[in-house]
VMD Tcl script that builds the backbone (N, CA, C; Angstrom):
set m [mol new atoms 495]
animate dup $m
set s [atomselect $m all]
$s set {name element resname resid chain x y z} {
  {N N UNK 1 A 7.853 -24.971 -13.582}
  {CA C UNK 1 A 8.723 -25.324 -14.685}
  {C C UNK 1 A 10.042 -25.829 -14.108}
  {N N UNK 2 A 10.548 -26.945 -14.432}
  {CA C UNK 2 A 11.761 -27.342 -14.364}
  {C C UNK 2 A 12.968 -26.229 -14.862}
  {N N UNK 3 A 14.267 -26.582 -13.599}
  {CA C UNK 3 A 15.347 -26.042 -14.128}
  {C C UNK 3 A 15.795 -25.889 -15.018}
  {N N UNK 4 A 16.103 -27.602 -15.967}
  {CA C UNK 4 A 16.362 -27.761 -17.046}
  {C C UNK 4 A 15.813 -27.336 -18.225}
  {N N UNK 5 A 14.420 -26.832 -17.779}
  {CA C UNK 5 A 13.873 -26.234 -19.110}
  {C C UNK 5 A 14.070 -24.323 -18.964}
  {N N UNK 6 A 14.258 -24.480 -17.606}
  {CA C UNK 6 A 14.276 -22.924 -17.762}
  {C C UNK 6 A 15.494 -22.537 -18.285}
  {N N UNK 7 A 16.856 -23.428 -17.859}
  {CA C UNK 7 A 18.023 -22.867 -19.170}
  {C C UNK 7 A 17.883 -23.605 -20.090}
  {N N UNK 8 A 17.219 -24.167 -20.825}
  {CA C UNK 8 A 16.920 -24.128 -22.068}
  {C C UNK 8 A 16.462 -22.782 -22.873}
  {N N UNK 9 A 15.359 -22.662 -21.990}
  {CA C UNK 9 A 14.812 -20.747 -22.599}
  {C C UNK 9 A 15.458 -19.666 -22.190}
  {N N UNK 10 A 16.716 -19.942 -21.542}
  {CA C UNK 10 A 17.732 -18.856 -21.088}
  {C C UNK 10 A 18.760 -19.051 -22.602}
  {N N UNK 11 A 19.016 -20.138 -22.407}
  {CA C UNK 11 A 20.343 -20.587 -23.792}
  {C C UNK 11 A 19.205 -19.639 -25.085}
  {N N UNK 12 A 18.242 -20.126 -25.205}
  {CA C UNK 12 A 17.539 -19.939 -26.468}
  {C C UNK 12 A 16.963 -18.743 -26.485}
  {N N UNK 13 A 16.603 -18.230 -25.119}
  {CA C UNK 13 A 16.445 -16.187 -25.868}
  {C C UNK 13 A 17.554 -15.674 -25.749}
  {N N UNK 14 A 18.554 -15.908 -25.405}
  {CA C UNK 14 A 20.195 -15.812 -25.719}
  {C C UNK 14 A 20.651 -15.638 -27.128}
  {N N UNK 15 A 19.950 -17.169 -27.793}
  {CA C UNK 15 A 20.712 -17.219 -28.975}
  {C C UNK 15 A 19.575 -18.127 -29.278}
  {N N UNK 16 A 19.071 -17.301 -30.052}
  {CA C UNK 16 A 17.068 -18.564 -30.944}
  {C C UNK 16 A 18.129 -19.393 -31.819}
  {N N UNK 17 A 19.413 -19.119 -32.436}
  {CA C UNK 17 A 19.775 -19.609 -33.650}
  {C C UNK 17 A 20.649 -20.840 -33.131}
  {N N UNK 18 A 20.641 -21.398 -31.905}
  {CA C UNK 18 A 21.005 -22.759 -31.293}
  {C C UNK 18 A 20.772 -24.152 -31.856}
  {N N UNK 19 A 22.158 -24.759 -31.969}
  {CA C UNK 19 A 21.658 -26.217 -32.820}
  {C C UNK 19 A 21.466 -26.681 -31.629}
  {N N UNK 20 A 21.066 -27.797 -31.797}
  {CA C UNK 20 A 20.103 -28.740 -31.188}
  {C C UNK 20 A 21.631 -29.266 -29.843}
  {N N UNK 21 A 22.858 -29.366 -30.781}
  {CA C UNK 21 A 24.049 -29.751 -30.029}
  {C C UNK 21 A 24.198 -29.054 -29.238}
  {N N UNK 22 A 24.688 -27.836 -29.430}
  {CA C UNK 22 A 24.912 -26.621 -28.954}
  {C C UNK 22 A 24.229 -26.570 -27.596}
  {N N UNK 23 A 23.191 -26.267 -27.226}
  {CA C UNK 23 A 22.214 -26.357 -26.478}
  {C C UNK 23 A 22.260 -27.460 -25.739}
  {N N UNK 24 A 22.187 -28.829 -26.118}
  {CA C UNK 24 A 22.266 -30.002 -25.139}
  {C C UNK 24 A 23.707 -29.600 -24.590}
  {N N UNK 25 A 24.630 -29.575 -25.371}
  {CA C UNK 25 A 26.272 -29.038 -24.432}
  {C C UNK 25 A 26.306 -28.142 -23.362}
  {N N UNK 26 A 25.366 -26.985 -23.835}
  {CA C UNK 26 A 25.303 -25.655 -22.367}
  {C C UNK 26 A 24.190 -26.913 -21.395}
  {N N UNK 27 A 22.961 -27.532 -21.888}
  {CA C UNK 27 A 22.067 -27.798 -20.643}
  {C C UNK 27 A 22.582 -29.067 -20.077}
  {N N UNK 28 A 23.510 -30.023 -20.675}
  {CA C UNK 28 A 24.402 -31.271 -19.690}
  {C C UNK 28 A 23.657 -31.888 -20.083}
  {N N UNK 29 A 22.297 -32.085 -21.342}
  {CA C UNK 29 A 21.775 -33.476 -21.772}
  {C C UNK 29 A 22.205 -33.806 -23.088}
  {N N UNK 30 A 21.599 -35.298 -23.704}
  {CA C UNK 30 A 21.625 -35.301 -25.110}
  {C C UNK 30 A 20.673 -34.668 -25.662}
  {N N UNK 31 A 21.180 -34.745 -27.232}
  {CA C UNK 31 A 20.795 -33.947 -28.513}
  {C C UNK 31 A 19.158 -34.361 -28.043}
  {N N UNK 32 A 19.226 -35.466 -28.409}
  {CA C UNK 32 A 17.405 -35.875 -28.257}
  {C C UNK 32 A 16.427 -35.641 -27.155}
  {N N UNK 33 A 17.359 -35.367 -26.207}
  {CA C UNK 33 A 16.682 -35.294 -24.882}
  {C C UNK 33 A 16.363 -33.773 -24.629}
  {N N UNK 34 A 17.056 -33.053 -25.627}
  {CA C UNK 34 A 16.996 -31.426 -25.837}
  {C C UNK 34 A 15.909 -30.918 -26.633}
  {N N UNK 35 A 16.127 -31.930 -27.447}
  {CA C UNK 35 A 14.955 -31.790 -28.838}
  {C C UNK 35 A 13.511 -32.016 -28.204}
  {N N UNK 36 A 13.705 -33.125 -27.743}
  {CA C UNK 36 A 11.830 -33.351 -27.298}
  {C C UNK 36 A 11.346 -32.407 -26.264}
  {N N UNK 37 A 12.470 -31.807 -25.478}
  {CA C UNK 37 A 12.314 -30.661 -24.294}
  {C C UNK 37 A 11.640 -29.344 -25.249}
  {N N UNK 38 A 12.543 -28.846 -25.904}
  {CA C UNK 38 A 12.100 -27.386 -27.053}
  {C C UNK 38 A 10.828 -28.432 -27.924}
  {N N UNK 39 A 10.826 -29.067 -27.866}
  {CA C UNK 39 A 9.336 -29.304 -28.826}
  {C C UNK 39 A 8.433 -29.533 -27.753}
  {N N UNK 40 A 8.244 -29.791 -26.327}
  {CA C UNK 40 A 7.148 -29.777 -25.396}
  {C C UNK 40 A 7.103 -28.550 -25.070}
  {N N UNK 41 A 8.059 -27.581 -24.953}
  {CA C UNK 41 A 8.201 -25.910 -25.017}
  {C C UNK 41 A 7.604 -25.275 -25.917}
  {N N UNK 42 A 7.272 -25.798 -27.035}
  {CA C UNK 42 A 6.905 -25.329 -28.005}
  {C C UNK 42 A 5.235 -25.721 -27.998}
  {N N UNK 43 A 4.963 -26.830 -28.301}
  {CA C UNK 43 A 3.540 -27.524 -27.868}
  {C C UNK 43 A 3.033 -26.430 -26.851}
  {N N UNK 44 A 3.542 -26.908 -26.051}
  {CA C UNK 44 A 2.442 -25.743 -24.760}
  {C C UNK 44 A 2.643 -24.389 -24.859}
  {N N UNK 45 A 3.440 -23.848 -26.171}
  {CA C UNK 45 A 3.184 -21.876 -25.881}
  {C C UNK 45 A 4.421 -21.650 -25.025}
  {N N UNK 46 A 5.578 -21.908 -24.396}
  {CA C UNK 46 A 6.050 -21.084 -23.634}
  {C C UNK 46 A 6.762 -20.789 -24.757}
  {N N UNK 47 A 7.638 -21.508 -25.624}
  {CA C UNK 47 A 8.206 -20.916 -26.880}
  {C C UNK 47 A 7.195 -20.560 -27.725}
  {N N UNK 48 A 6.440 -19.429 -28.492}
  {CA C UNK 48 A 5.789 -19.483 -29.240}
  {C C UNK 48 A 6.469 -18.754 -30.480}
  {N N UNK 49 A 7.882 -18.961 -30.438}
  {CA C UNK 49 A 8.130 -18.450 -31.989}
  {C C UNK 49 A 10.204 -17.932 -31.734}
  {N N UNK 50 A 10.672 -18.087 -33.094}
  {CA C UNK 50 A 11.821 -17.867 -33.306}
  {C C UNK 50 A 12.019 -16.415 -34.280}
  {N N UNK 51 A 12.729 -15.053 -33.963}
  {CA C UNK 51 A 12.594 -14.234 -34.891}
  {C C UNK 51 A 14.618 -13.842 -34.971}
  {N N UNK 52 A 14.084 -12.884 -35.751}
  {CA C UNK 52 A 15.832 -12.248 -36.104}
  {C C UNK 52 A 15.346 -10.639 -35.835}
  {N N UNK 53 A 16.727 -10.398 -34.762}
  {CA C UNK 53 A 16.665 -8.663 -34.080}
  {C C UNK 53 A 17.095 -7.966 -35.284}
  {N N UNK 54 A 16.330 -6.831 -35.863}
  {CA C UNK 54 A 16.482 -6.375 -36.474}
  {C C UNK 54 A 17.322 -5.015 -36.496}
  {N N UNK 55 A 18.295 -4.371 -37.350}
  {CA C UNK 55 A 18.944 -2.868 -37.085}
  {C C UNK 55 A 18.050 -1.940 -37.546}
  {N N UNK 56 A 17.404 -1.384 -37.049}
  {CA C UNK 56 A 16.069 -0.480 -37.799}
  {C C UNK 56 A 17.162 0.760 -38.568}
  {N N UNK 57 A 18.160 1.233 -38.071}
  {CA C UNK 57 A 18.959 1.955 -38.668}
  {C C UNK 57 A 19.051 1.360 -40.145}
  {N N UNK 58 A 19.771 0.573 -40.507}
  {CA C UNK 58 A 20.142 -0.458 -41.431}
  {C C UNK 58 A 18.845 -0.343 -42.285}
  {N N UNK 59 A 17.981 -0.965 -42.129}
  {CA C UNK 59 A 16.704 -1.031 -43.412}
  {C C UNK 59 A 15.601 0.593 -43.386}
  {N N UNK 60 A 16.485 2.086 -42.838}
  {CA C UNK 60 A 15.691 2.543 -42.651}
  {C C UNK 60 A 14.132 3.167 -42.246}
  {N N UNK 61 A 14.621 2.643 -40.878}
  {CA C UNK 61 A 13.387 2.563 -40.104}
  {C C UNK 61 A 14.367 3.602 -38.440}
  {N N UNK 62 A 15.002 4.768 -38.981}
  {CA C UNK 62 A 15.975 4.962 -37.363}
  {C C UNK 62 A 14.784 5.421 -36.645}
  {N N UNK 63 A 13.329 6.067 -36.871}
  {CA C UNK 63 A 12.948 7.123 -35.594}
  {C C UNK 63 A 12.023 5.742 -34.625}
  {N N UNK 64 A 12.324 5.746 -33.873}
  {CA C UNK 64 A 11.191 5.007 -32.377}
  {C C UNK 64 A 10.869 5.927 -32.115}
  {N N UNK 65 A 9.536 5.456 -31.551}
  {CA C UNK 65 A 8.285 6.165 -31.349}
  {C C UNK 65 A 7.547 5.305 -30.171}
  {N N UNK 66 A 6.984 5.625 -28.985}
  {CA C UNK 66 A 5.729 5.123 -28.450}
  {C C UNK 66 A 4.582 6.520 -28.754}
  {N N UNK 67 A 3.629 5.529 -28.832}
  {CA C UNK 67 A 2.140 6.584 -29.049}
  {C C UNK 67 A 1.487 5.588 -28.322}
  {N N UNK 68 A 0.547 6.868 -27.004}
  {CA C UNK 68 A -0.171 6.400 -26.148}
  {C C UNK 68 A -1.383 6.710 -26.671}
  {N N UNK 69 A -2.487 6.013 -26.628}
  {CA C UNK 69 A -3.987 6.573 -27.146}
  {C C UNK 69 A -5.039 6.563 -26.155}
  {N N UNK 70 A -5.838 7.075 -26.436}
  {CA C UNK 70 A -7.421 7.135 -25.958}
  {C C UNK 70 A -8.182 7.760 -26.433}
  {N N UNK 71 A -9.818 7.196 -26.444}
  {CA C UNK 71 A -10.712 7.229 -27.252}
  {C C UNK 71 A -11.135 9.064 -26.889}
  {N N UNK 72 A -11.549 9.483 -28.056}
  {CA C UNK 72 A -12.189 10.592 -27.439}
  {C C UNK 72 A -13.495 10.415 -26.562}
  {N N UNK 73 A -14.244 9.753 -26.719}
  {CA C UNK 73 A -15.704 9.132 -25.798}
  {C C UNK 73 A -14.883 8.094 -25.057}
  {N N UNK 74 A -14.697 8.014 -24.118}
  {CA C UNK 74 A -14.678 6.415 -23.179}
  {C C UNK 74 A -15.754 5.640 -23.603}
  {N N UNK 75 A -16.837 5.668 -24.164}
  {CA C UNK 75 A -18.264 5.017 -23.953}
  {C C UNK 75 A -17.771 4.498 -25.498}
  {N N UNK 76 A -16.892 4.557 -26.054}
  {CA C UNK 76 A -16.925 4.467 -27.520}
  {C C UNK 76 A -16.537 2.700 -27.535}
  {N N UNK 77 A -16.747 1.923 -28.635}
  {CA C UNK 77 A -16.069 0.129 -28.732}
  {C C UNK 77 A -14.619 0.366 -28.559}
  {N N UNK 78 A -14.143 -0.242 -28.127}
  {CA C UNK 78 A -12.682 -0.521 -27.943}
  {C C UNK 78 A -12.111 -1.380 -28.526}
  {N N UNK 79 A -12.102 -0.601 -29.929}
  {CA C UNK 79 A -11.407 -1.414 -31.183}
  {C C UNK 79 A -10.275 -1.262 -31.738}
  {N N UNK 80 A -9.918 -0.260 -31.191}
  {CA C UNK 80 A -8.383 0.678 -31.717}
  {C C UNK 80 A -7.389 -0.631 -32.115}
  {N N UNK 81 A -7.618 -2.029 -31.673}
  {CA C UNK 81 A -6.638 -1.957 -32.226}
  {C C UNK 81 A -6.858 -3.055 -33.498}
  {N N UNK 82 A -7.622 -3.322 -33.497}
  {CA C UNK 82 A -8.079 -3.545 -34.659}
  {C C UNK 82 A -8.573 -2.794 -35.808}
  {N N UNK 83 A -8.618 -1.538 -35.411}
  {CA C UNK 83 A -8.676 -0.469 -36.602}
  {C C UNK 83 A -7.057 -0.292 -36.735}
  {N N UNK 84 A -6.214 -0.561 -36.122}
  {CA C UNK 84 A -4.917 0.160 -36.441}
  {C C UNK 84 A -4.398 -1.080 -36.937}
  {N N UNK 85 A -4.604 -2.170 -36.858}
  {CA C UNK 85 A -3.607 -3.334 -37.483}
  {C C UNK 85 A -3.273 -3.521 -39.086}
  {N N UNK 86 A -3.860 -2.475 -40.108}
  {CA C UNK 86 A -3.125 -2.456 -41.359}
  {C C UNK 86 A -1.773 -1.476 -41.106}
  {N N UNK 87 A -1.432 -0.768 -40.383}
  {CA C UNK 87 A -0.715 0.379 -40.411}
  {C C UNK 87 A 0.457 -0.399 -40.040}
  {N N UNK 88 A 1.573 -1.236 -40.698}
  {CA C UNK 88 A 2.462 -1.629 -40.323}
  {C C UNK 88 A 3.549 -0.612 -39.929}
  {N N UNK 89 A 3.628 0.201 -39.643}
  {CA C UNK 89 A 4.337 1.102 -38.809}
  {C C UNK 89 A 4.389 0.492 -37.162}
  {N N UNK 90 A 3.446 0.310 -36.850}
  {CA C UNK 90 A 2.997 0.107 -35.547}
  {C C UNK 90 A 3.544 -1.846 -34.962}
  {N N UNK 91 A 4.391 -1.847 -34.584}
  {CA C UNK 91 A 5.410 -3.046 -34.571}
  {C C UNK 91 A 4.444 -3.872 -33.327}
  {N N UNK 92 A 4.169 -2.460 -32.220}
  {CA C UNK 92 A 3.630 -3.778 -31.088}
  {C C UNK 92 A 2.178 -2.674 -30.232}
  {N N UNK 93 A 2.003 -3.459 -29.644}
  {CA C UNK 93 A 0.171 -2.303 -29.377}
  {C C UNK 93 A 0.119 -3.395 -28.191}
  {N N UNK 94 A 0.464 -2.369 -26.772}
  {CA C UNK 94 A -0.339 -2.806 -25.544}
  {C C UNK 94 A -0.995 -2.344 -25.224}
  {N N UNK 95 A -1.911 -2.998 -24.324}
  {CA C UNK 95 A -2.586 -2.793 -23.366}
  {C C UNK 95 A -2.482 -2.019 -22.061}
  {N N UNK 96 A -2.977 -0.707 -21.631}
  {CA C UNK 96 A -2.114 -0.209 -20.671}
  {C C UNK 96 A -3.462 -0.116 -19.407}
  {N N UNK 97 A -2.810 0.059 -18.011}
  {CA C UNK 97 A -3.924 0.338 -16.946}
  {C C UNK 97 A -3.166 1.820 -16.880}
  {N N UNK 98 A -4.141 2.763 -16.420}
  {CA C UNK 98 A -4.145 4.463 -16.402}
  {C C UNK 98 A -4.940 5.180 -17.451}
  {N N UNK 99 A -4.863 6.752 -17.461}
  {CA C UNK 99 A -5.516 7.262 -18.469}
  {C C UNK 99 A -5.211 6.680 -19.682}
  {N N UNK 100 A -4.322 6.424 -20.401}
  {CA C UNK 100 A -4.396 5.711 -21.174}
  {C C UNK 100 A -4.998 4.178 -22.073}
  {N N UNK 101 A -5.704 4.378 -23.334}
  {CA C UNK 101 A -6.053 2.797 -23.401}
  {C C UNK 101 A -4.805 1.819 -23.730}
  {N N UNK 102 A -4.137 2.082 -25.068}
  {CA C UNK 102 A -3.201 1.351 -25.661}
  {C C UNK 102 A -2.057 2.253 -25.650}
  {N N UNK 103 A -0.888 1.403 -25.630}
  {CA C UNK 103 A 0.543 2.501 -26.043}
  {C C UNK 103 A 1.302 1.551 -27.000}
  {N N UNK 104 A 1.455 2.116 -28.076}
  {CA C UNK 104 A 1.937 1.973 -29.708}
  {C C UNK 104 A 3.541 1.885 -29.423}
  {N N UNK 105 A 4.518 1.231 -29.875}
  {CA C UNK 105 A 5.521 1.270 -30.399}
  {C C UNK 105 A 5.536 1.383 -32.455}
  {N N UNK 106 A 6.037 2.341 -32.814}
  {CA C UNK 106 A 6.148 2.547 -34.130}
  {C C UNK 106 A 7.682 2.937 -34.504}
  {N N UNK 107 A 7.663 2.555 -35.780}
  {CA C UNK 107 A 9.324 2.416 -36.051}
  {C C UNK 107 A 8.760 2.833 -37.778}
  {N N UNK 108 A 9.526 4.519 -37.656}
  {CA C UNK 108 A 9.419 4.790 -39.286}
  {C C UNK 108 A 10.648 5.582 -39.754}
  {N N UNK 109 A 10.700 6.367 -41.195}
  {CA C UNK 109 A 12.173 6.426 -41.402}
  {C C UNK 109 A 11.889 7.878 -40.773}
  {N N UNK 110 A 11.171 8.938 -39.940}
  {CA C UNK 110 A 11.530 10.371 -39.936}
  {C C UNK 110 A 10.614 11.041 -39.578}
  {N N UNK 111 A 10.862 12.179 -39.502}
  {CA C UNK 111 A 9.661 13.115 -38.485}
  {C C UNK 111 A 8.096 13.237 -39.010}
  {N N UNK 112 A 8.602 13.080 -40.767}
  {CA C UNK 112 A 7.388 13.352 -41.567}
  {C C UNK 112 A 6.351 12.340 -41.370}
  {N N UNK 113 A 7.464 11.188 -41.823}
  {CA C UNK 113 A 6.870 9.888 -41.562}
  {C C UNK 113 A 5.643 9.601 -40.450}
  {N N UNK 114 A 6.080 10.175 -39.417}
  {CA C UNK 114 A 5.691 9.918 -38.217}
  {C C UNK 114 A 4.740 10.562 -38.313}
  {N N UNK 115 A 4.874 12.223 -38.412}
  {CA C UNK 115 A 3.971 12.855 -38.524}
  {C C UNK 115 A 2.273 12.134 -39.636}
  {N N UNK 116 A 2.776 11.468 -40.396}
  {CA C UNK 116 A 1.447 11.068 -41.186}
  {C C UNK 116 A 1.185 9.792 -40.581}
  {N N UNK 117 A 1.947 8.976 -39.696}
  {CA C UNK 117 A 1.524 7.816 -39.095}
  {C C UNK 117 A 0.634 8.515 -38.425}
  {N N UNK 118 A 0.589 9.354 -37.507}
  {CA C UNK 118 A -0.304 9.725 -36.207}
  {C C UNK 118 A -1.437 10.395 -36.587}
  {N N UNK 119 A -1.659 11.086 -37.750}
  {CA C UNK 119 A -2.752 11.039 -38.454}
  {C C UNK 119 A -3.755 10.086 -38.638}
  {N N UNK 120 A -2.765 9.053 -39.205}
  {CA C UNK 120 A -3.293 7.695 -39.702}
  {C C UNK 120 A -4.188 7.079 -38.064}
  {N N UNK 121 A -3.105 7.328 -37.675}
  {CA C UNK 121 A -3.880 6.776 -36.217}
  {C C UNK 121 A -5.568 7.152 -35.381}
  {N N UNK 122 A -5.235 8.567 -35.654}
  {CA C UNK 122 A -6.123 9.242 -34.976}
  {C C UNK 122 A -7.243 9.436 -35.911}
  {N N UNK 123 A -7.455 9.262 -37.172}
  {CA C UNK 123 A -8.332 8.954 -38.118}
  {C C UNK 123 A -8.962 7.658 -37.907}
  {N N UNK 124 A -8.015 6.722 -37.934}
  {CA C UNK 124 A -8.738 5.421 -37.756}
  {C C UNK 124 A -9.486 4.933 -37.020}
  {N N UNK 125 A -8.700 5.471 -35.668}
  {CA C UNK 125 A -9.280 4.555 -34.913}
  {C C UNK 125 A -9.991 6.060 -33.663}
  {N N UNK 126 A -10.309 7.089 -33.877}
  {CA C UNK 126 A -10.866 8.377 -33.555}
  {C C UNK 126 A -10.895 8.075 -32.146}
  {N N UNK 127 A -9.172 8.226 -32.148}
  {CA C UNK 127 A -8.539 8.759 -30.972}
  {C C UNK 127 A -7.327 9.704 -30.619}
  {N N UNK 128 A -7.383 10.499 -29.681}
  {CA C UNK 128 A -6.205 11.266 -29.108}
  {C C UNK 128 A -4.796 10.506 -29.028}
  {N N UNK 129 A -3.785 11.218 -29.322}
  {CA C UNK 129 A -2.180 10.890 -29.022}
  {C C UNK 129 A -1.669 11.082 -27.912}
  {N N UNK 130 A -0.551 10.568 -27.515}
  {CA C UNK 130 A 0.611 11.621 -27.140}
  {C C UNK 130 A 1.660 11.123 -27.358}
  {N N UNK 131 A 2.039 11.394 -27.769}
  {CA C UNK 131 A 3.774 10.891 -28.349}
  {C C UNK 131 A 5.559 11.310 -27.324}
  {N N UNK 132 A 6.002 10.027 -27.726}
  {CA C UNK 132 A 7.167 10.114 -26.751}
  {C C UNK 132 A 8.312 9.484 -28.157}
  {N N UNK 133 A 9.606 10.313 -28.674}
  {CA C UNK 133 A 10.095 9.798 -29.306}
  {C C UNK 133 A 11.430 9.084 -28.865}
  {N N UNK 134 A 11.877 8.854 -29.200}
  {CA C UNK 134 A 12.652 7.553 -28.469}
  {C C UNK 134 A 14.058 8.434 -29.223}
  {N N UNK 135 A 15.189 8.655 -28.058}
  {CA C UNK 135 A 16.328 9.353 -29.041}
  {C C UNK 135 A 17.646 8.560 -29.035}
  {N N UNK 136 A 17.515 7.533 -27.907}
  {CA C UNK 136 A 18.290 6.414 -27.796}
  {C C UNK 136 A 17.837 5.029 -27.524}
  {N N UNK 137 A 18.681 4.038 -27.544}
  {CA C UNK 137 A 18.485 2.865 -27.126}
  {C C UNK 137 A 18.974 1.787 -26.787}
  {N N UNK 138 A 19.632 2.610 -25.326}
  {CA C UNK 138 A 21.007 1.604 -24.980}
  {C C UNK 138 A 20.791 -0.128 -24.771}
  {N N UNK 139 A 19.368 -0.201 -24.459}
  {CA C UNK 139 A 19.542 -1.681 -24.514}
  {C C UNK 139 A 18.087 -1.939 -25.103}
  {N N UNK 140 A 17.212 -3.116 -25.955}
  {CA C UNK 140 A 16.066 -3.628 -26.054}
  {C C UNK 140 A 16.289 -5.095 -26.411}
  {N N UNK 141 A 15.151 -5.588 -26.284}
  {CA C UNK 141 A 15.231 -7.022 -26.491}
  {C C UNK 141 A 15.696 -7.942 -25.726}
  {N N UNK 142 A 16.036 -7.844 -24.238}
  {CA C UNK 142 A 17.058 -8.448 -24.049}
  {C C UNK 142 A 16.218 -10.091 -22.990}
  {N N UNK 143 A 16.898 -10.567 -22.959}
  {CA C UNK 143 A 16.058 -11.947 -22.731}
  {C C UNK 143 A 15.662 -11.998 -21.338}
  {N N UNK 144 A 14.782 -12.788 -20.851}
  {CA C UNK 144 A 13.781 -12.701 -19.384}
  {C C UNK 144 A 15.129 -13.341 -18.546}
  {N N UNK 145 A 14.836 -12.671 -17.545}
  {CA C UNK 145 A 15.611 -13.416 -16.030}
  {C C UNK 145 A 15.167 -14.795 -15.531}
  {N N UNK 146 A 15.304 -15.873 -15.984}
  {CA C UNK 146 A 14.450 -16.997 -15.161}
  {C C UNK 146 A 15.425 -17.399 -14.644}
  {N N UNK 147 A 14.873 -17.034 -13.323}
  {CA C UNK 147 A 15.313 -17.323 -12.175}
  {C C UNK 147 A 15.121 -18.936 -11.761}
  {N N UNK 148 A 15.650 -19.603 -11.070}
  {CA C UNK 148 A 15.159 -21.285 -10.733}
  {C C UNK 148 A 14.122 -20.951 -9.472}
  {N N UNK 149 A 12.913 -21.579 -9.261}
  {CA C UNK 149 A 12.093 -21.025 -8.160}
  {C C UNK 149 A 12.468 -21.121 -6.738}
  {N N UNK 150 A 11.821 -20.418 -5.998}
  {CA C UNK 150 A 12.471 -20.706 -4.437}
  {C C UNK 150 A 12.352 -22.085 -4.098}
  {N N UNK 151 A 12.743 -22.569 -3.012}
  {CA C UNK 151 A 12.629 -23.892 -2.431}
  {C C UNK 151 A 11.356 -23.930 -1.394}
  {N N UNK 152 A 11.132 -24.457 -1.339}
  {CA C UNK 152 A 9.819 -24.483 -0.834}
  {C C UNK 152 A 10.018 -25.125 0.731}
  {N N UNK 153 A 9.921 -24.238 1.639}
  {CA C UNK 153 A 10.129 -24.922 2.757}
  {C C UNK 153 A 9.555 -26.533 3.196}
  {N N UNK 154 A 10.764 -27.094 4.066}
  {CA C UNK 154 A 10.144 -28.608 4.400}
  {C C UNK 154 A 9.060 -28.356 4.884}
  {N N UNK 155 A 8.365 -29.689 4.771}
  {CA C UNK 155 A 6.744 -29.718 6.100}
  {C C UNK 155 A 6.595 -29.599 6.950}
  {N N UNK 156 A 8.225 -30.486 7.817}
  {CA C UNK 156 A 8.349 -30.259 8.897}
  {C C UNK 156 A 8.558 -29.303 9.759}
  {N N UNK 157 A 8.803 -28.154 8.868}
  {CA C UNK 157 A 9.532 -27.366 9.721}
  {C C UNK 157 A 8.423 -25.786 10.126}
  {N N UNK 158 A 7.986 -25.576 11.142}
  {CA C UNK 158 A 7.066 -24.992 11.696}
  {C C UNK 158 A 6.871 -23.220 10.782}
  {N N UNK 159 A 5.842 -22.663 10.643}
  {CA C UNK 159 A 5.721 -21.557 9.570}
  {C C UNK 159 A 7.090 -20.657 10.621}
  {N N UNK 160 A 7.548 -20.020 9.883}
  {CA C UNK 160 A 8.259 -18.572 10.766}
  {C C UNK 160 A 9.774 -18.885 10.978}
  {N N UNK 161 A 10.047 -20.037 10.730}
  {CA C UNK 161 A 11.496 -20.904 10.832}
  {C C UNK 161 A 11.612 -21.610 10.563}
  {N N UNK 162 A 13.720 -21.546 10.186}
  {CA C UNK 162 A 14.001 -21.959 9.031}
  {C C UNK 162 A 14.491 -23.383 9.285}
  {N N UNK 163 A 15.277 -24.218 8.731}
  {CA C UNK 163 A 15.326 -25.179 8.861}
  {C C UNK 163 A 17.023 -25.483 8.357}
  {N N UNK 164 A 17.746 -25.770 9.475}
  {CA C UNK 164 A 18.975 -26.110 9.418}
  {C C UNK 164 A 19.565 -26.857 7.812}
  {N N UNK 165 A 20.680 -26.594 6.850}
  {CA C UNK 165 A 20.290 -27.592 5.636}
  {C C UNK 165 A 21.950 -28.231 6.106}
}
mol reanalyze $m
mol bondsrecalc $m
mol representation Tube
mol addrep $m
């Protein structure tokens, strides 16, 4: 990936709510030359979407939650998470390597709450918990490091050493 596109997706998980100006001003091109960049970003998936960070405090949603699962049978389909995708409680569902299959992020208003989410869970999709509640959250969301890539050593210059610049 080009430089120029990588601060493009630095400016823009910064700030998704970037005019088109705005953005050509931080990346040193024109408006149009910005525009067709975030729309080939977009075409190929590296942007696949614009959202708004939400205050879960604010619309009553304060308790975070991860819930780790696994099947009671290992031998069982590995559908969990498609049995769990009506339960909008459950914001994001990875994939994990270890004893664990999936680990749940859930966002509800309270202990009770929670308490009948994990029900919900372990009914559905007839698997074990373990729960980790979340009591702070000094930072989330915060945008990827893209770094510009290394330089790629000259041809000339023999493996093991470096090359005067």
């Amino acid at each position: 990936m080009e430089d120029t596109d990588r601060a493009i997706l630095a400016a823009l998980t910064a700030d998704g709510r970037l005019s088109y100006t705005d953005l050509a001003e931080r990346v040193g091109l024109s408006v149009s030359a910005v525009h067709q960049r975030v729309r080939r970003l977009e075409q190929r998936g590296v942007i696949s979407g614009y959202t708004a960070r939400v205050a879960y405090d604010a619309v009553d949603l304060p308790l975070t939650a991860f819930v780790a699962i696994r099947p009671f049978e290992p031998s069982q389909p590995d559908d969990a998470p498609e049995r769990l995708a009506h339960l909008s409680e459950i914001e994001s569902c990875y994939s994990v390597a270890g004893e664990d299959f999936y680990l749940l992020l859930l966002r509800v208003a309270g202990p009770v709450e929670l308490e009948r989410v994990l029900q919900e869970i372990r009914t559905s999709a007839n698997v074990t918990t373990r729960t980790t509640v979340v009591l702070s959250t000094p930072y989330e969301g915060r945008p990827p490091r893209l770094a510009p890539p290394a330089d790629p050593a000259p041809a000339d210059v023999p493996p093991g050493t470096t090359a005067a610049r």
